[in-house]
N, C-alpha and C positions, 0 to 999 in steps of 0.2 A: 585628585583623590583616588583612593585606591577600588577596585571593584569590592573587597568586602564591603565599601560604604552606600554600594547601592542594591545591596542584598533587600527581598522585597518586604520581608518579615519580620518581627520586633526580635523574635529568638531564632539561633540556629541548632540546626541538628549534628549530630559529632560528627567530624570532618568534613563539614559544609566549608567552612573558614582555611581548614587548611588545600582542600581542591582550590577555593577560588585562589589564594596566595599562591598556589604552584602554576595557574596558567596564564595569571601577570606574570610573573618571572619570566615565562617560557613563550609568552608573548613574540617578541622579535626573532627568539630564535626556532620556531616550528611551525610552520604553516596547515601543520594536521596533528589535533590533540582528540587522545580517545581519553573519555570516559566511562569507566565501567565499575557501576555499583549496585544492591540490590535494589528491591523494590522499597520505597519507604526513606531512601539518602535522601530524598529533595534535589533529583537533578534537574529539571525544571527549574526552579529559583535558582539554582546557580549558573548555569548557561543565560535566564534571564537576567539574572545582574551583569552578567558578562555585557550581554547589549545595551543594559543600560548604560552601564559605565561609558563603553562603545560610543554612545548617541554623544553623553554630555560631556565625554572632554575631548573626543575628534572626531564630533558630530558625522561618524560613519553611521550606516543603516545594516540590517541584519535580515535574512531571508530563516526563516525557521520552517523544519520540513517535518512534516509527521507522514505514519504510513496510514492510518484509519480515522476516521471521524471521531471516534471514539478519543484518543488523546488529544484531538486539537481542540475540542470541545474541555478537555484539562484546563490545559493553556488559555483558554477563554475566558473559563471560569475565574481561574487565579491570577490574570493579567491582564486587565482590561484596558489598554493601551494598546494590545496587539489586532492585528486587523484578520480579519479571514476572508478569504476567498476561496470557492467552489467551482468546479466545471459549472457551464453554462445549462446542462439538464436537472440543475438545483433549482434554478429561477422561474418563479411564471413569467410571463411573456405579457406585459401589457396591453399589448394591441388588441383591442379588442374586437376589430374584424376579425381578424387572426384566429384571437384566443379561443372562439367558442365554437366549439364542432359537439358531435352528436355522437356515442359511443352505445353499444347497446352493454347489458353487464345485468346475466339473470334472466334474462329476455325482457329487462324494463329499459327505456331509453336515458339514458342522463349526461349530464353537461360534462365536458372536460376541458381542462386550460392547457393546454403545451406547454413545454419549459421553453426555454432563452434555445436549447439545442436546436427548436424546429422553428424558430423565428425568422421570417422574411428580411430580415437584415442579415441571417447565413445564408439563405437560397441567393440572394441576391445581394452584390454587394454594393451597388448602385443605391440600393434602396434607401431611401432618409427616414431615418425614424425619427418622429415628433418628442418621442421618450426618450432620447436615448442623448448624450452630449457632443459636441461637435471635437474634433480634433485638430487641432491650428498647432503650429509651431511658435517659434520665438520672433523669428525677424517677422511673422503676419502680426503679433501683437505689438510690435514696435511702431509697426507704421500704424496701426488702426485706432484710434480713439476710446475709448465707450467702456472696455473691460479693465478691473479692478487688476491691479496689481499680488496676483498670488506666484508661488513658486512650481516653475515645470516639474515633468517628472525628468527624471535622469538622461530620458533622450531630447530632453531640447523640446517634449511635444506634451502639449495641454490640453486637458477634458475642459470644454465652458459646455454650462449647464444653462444657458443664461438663456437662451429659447427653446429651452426642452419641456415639456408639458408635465405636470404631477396626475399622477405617481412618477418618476422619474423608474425609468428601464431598472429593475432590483440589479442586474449581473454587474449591468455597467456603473452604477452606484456603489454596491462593493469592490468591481474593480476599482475604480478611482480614491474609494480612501483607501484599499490597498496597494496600489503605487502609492502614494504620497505618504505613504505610514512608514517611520522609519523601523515600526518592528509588524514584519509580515508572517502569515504562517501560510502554508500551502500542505497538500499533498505532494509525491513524488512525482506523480504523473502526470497531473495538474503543470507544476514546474514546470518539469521537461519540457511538454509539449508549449509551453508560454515560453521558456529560452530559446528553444529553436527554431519554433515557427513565427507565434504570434510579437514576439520583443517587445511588450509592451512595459517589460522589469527590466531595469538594468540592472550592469555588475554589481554588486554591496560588497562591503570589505569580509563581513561574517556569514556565515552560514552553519549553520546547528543544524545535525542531522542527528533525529534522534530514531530510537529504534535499529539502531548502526547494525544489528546483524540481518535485517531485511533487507537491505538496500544491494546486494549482488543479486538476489530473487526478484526485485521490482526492476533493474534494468535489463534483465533478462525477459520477463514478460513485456516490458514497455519494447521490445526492438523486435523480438519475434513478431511472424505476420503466419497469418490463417488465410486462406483462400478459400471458402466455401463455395459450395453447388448452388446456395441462393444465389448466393454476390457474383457471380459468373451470369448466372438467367438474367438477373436485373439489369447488367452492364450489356448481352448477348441482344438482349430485346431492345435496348434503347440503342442502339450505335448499330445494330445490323451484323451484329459479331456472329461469323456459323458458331455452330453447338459444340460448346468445348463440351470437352472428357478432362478428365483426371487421372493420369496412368499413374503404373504403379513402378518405377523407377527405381533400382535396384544402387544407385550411385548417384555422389552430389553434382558430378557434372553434364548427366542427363538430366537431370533438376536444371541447372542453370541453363542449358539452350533448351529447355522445355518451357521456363520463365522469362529467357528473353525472347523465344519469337511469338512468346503472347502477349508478350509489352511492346514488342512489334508492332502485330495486328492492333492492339487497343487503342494506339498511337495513329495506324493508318485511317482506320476506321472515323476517330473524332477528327481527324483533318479534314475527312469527308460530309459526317452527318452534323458537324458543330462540337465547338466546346461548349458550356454552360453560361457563359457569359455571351457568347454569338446567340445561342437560342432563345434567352431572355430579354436583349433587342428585338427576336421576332416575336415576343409574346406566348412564348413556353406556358404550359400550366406547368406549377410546383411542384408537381409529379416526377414531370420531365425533366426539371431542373436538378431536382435532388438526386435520378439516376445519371446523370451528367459528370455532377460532382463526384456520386459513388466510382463512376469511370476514373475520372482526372484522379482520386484519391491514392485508388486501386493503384493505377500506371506509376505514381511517383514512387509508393512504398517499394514496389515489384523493383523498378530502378534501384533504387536503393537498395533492396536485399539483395539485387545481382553483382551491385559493385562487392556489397560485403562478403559474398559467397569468392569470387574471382581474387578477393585480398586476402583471405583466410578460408579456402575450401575443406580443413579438416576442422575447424570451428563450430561447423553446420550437421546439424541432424532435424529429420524429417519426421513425419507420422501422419499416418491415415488418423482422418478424425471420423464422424458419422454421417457428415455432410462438407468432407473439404481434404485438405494438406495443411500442417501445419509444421512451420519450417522456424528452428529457434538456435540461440546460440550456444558452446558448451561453456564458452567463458565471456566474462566480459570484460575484462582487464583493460583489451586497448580501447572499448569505448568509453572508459568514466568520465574521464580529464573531457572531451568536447559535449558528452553529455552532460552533465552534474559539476564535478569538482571547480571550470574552467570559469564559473560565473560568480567567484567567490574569492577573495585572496586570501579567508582564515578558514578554516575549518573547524568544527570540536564535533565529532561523532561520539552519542550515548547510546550505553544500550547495560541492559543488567548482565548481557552473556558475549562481552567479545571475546572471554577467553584467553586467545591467541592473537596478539596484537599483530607479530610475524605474519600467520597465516591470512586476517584479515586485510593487512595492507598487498597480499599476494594479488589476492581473492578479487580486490577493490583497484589493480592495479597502480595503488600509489608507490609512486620510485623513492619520492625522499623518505628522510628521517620523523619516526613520531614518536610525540612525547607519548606512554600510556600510563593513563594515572587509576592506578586499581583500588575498593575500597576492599576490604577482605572482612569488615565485618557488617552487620544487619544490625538496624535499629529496633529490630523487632524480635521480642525475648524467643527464643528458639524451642521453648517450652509448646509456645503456643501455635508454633506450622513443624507439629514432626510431619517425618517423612516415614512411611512404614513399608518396609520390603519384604514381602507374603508373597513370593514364587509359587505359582501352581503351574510350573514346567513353562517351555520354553516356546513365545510365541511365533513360531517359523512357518511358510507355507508347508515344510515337510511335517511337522507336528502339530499344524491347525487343529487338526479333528478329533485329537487327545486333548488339547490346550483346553478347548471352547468348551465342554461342558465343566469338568475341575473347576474352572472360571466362574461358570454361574453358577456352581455351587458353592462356593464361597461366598462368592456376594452376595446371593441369598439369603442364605443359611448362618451366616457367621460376620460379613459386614453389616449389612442393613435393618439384623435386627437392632444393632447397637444404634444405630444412626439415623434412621426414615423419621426421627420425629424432627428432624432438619431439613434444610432443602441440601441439593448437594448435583455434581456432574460426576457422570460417567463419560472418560476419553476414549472413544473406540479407535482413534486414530483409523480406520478403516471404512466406509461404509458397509459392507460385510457383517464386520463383529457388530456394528451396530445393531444391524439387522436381526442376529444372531440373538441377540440379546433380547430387543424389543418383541421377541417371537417368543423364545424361552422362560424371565423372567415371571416368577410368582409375581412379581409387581410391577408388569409391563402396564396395567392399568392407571399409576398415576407418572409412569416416563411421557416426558415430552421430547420429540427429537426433530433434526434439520433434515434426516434420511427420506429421502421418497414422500419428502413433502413440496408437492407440487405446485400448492396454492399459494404459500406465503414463503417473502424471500426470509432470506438468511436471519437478516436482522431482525425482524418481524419475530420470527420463533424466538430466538432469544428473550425479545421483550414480553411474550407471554408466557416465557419462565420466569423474568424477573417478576412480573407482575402476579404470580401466582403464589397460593398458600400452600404451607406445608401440607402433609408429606407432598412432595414433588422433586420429581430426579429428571435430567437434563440428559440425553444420551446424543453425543454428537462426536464426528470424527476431526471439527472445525473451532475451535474454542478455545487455542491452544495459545492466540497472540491477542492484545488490545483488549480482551472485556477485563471488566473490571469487577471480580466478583467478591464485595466487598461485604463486613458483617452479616447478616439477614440473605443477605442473596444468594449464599452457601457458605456450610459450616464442613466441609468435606468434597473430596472427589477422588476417583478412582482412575489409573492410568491400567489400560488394558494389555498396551502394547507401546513397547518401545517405539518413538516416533522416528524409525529409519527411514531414508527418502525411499518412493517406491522404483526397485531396481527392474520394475518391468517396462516403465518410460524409458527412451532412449535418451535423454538427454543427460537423464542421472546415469543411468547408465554408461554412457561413454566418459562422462565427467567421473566417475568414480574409476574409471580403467587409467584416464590420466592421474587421478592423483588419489589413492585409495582413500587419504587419512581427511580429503571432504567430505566424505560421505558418516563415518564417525563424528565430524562435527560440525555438521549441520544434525545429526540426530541428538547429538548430549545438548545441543541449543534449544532443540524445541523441546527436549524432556524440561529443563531446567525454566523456560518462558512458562511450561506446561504448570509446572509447580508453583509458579508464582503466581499464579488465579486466585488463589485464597490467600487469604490474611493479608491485610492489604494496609494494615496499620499497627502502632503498635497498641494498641487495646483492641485489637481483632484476632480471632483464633478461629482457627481451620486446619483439616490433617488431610494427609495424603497417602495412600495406601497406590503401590505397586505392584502387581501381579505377573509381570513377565520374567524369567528370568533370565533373559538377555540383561538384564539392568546390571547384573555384575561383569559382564562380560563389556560392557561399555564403562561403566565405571572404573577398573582397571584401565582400561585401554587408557583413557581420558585422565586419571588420577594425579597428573602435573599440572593442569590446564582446571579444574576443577573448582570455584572460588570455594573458601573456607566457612562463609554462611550459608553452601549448602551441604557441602559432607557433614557438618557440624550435626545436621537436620535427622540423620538418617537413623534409624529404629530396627534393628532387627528383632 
């Protein structure tokens, strides 16, 4: 049968039928298919039918990749077949010697459980946990009697649960029906680190990557390494390391023998005071062990960022952090294929903004041929997400100081009275103009924002915007991918400032001197993801109002590359 017959849904939305028919066709002949359509085509259901199809007529398995909680929690929702798995600081930790230590919080005492992260089965890898299932191979169940005949995972190696104690281990219980599940979802980083290190997934023939314009930014932060002033003391004190420093190195190749004779030293040192496995034979506290590990971790990354420096020394840019170095890459081309791509023999990347299918595959270092299948229209009447471009002069660091008041006198004065009887976000793109904002507004009083809030993380503030009644205004410079701000959760939002990468990082910085026209689009990407926060269906309505006036000058630039459901949008 053909994939449209395992579309998940009774009815389809327009050109759901005709993408799936275009990547059976294109099947044998492309091993990387981009999808790019707005928010509201149903590409979810259609990459899921893909793997269905996949499953029942050559029983291949499919690895599905999202960037935030937030959308795999979608996928959850609307496909309950597929399995999830989380890093292992998702999970409590059963054991209950373990689990219960004493925290103080307020200056009252209370209980706390550890996740799967701090489990005596990571400090120690000897350790048997009674929760947790054993790992046998094929030829051990051949010879041995007693176990039920079920199916390995891919490598030949099987989880038996069959003397493990209830509650059964949560981590290890999700991992195992995610191995055996032939539709898995993951994070990016998750993955990674499970392909390269842990291989408890094998190859699958599919692999859906969705959110396809993140994924040059996530392996760029997954391969970059941080050395801080803590992780130096903790490694210094446990192993007898003298007192490193941190110079300030004016070039990558005193970078590299500044990192390799302290992977040296880290090397010499644990050949002397013990690895974490010799010291846990003597009876280590868990202290000790976990500063052992933090060594061993330290030393292989360092190796590795030394090879990668020595293979590509103009790749590499550095920066003082506020307690460390942090050393990252400018491109990631030659490592997708061993990181990502090489664990998969299909590929289909979605995303609402690739754009530029050319620049993408540059970007992404894929060599071959791709099909890109574009939709160019929205399912969602355009009536109901204009986009409104109200210039009040040009947001630049040379004209900040002119910019920022015109700004909040607009919004003031002339957006918010029309609109605060709604909930609604202000994009500061900056923490600055946040700031700026939350200082100056007549109506800083019912703004809630992520800026210099110290107490609760990221997501936490979010959720006591959603959870909150009108009037209420959201001011954050992070809001701009993954939420989902749907009917009631705002009817409006404001963009402050064209979202350009910040050219005071070095990374963008050298990355933009190699090839100018990434740094124009990665900013029309996040303007356009930016836009897509409201309306979120098609009987939802939401506006957008613009204030910088760089938005014409990106607009031009960008104007071939531009999809047609959203110039369509635009309000002068």
């Amino acid at each position: 049968m053909s994939i449209v017959k395992y579309f998940p849904f009774q009815t389809m939305r327009p050109n759901q039928k005709e993408v799936m028919e275009a990547i059976e066709r294109n099947w044998e002949s492309f091993n990387f298919q981009f999808i790019e359509a707005s928010t509201g085509f149903g590409k979810s259901a259609v990459v899921y039918a893909v793997a269905k199809w996949l499953l029942a007529e050559h029983g291949k398995f499919t690895h599905f990749l999202a960037s935030d909680i937030y959308l795999q929690n979608q996928y959850l929702r609307d496909f309950k077949d597929i399995k999830l798995i989380k890093g292992r600081s998702n999970y409590i930790c059963p054991v209950s010697k373990f689990n219960l230590r004493y925290i103080y919080d307020d200056n009252e005492l209370e209980q706390e459980y550890p996740n799967c992260a701090d489990a005596p089965c990571v400090l120690d890898k000897t350790y048997k946990c009674s929760y947790k299932p054993s790992r046998v191979n094929s030829k051990y169940l051949e010879e041995n009697e007693g176990y039920d005949e079920e199916p390995f995972d891919e490598y030949g190696v099987k989880l038996i649960w069959k003397d493990a104690l209830e509650p059964h281990c949560p981590y290890w219980k999700a991992k195992d029906e995610a191995i055996h599940s032939p539709l898995t979802i993951h994070n990016y980083h998750y993955f990674m680190n499970e392909m390269l290190f842990s291989k408890s997934f094998a190859q699958r023939e599919l692999m859906v990557m969705d959110e396809a314009h993140t994924i040059e930014g996530t392996l760029m932060s997954f391969i970059e390494m941080n050395i801080n002033k803590r992780t130096l003391d903790r490694i210094s004190n446990s192993i007898g390391l003298p007192y490193v420093t941190i110079p300030d190195h004016l070039n990558i190749e005193l970078w590299k023998a500044w990192l390799t004779n302290l992977a040296s030293h880290i090397k010499d040192r644990l050949e002397i005071m013990g690895t974490s496995k010799q010291i846990r034979s003597q009876g280590a506290d868990t202290r000790e062990i976990r500063n052992r590990l933090l060594a061993e971790n330290t030393l292989e990354k360092m190796q590795i960022l030394v090879d990668n420096i020595m293979s590509t020394p103009d790749n590499w840019v550095w920066n003082k952090t506020e307690d460390g170095i942090l050393f990252r890459p400018v491109r990631i081309s030659q490592f997708s294929k061993d990181m990502l791509f090489k664990h998969s023999n299909k590929h289909i990347l979605i995303s609402a903004t690739i754009l530029d299918s050319e620049k993408l595959k540059t970007y992404l270092g894929i060599t071959e041929d791709v099909r890109f299948l574009r939709i160019h229209n929205s399912n969602f009447p355009v009536q109901n997400r204009p986009l409104f471009v109200k210039s009040q002069g040009k947001a630049t660091s040379a004209t900040m100081a002119e910019y920022l008041p015109k700004m909040m006198t607009y919004i003031d004065d002339v957006i918010l009275p029309k609109l605060i009887k709604d909930k609604g976000v202000i994009h500061s793109h900056t923490n600055d103009i946040a700031r700026y904002i939350l200082t100056h507004s007549k109506h800083k009083n019912i703004m809630i924002s992520n800026v210099d809030n110290f107490n609760d993380k990221r997501n936490d503030v979010f959720q006591k915007f959603f959870e909150s009644k009108p009037p209420s205004i959201m001011v954050t410079p992070s809001m701009k991918l993954g939420v989902d701000l749907r009917e009631d959760l705002a009817r409006w939002q404001i963009i402050t400032k064209i979202p350009y990468p910040y050219l005071g990082d070095p990374q963008i910085k050298k990355r933009t001197e190699i090839d100018s026209g990434w740094y124009s689009y990665q900013a029309v990407t996040s303007l356009i993801q930016t836009y897509g926060r409201v309306c979120r269906s098609e009987t939802d309505f939401g506006s957008t109002y613009v204030l910088d006036g760089k938005f014409d000058d990106l607009f031009y630039q960008n104007l071939s590359i531009l999809p047609q459901w959203f110039t369509g949008a635009i309000r002068r």
